[in-house]
DRENDO-476572 format. One record per residue (C-alpha): residue number from 1; residue in three letters; x, y, z. Coordinates in pm, 1 decimal, m for minus. Layout:
% DRENDO-476572
  fiba  selo      east     north        up
   NUM   ALA         X         Y         Z
...
END
This chain:
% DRENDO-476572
  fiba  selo      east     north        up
     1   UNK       0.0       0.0       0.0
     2   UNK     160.3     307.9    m127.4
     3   UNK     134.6     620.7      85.8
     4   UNK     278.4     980.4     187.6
     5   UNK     372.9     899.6     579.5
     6   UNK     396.3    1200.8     760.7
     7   UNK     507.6    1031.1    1084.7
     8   UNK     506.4     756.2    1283.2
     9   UNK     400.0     799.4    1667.8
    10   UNK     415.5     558.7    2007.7
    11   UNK     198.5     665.5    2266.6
    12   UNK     192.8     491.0    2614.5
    13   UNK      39.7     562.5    2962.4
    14   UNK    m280.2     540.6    3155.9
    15   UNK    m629.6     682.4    3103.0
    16   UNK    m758.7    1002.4    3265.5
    17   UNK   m1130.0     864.8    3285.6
    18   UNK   m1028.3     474.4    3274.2
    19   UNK    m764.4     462.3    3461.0
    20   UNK    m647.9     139.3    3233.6
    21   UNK    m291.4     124.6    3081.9
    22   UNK    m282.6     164.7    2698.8
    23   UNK      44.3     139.5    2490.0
    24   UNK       5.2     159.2    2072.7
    25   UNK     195.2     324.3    1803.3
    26   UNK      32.5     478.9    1412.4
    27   UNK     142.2     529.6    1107.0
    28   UNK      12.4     915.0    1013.2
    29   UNK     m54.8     959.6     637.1
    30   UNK    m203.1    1160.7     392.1
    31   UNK    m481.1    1044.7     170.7
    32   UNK    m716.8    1224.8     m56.0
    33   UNK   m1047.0    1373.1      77.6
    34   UNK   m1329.1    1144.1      27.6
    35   UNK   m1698.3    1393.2      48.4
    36   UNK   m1952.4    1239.3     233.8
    37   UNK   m2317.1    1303.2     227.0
    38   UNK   m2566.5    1169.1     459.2
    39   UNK   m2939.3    1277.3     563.0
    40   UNK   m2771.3    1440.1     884.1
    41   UNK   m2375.3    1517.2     790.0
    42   UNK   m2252.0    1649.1     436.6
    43   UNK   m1882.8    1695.5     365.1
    44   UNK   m1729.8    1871.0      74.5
    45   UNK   m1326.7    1944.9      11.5
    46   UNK   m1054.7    1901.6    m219.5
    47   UNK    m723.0    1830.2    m111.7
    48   UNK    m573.7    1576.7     110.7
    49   UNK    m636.1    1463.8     497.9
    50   UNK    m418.0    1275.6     779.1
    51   UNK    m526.5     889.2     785.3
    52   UNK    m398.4     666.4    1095.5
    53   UNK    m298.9     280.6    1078.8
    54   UNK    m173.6      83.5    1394.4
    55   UNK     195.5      34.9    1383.0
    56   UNK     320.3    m288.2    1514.4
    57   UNK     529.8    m148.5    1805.2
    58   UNK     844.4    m369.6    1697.9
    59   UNK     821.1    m205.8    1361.5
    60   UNK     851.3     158.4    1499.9
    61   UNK    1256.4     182.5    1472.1
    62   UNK    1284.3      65.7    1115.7
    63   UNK    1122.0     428.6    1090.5
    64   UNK    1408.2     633.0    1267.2
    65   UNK    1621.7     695.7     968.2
    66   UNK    1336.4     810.4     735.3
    67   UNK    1300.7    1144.7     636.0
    68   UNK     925.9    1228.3     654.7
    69   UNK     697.6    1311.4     473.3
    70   UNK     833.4    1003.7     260.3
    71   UNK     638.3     824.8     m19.2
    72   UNK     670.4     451.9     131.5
    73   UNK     515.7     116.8      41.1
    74   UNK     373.8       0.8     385.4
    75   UNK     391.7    m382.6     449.0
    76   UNK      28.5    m430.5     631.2
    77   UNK    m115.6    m767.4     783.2
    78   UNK    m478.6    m805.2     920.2
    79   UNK    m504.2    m950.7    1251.3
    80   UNK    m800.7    m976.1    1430.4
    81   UNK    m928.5    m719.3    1680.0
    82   UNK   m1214.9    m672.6    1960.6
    83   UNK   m1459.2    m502.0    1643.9
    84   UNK   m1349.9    m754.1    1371.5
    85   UNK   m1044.1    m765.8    1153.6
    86   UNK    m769.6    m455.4    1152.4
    87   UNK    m475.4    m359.2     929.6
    88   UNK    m156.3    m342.6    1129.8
    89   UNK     165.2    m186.4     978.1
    90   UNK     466.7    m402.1    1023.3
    91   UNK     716.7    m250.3     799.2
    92   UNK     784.6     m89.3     483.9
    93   UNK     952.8     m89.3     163.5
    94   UNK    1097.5     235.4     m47.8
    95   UNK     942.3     320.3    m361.1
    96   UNK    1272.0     271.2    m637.0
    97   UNK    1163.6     602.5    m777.7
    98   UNK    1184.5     735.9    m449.5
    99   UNK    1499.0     596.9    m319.2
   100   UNK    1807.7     848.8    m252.3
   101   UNK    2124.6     740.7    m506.2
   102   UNK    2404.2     691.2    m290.7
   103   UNK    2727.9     909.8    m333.1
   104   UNK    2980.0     775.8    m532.4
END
């Protein structure tokens, strides 16, 4: 899957109102604006919005040495999840039209 990442976060703590530890990291990307019209919501725009995908949190440090934002290919697997199936981001792979030539 082929996407502008804009960063990659890990978040980790407790809950203000839960009180429950949570510990995750995402993928932030950009994605074109899809409108959306409903009986009680309408949404128009042009452009491009932030999407999030989990990040496996053993794949975050294979991100330290990109240079964001970064056209990558992400390397996803479904697992399954409380609310069904989820995509997980477990990696990544640069674009060869993307890739910096190394100095000679």
């Amino acid at each position: 899957m082929r996407v502008k990442v804009i960063g990659v976060v890990h978040m980790s703590g407790i809950g203000k109102e839960s009180g429950k530890a949570f510990d995750f990291a995402q993928v932030n990307y950009l994605r074109p604006l899809e409108p959306t019209a409903g009986p009680k919501f309408t949404l128009v725009g042009y452009g491009l919005e932030s999407g999030k995908m989990d990040l496996a949190p053993d794949a975050m440090p294979k991100f330290a040495q990109v240079r964001f934002p970064a056209d990558l290919d992400l390397e996803v697997e479904t697992i399954p999840g409380r609310q069904g199936l989820r995509a997980v981001v477990i990696g990544f792979t640069v674009p060869a039209a993307a890739a910096v030539p190394k100095a000679a």
